[in-house]
C-alpha distance (Angstrom), angle and dihedral (degrees) to the residues before:
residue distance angle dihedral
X1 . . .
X2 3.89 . .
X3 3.52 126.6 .
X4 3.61 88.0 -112.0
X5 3.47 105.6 49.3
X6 4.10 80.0 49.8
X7 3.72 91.2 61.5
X8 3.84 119.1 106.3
X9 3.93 115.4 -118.5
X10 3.83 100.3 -144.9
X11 4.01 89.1 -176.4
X12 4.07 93.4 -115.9
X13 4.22 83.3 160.7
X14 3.10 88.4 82.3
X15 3.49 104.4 55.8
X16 3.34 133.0 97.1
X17 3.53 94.9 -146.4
X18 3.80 125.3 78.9
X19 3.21 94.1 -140.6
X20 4.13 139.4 40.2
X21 3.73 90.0 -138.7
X22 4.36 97.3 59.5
X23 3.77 85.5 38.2
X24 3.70 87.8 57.8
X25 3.73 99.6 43.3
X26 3.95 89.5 41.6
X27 3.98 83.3 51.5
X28 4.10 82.3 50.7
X29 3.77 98.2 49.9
X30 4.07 93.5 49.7
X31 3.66 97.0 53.2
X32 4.10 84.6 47.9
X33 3.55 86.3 52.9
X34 3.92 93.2 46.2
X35 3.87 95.1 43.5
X36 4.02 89.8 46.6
X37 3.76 88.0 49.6
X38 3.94 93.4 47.5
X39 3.40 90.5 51.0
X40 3.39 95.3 48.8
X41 3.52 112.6 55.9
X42 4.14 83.2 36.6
């Protein structure tokens, strides 16, 4: 086996971020939103 066929596809096409790191922080800011909102209205 190659290195590239080693490599792990994390399926970043799909993304509509350019990178992994604002996805992830974007991810982090909804579920502050959601969890703020939850508590909220709770």
């Amino acid at each position: 086996m190659t290195e590239e066929q080693k490599k792990f596809d994390r399926g970043s096409v799909l993304s509509i971020f350019g990178s992994d790191r604002k996805e992830d922080f974007m991810a982090l800011v909804f579920a502050l939103i959601i969890a703020f909102a939850v508590y909220v209205t709770y």
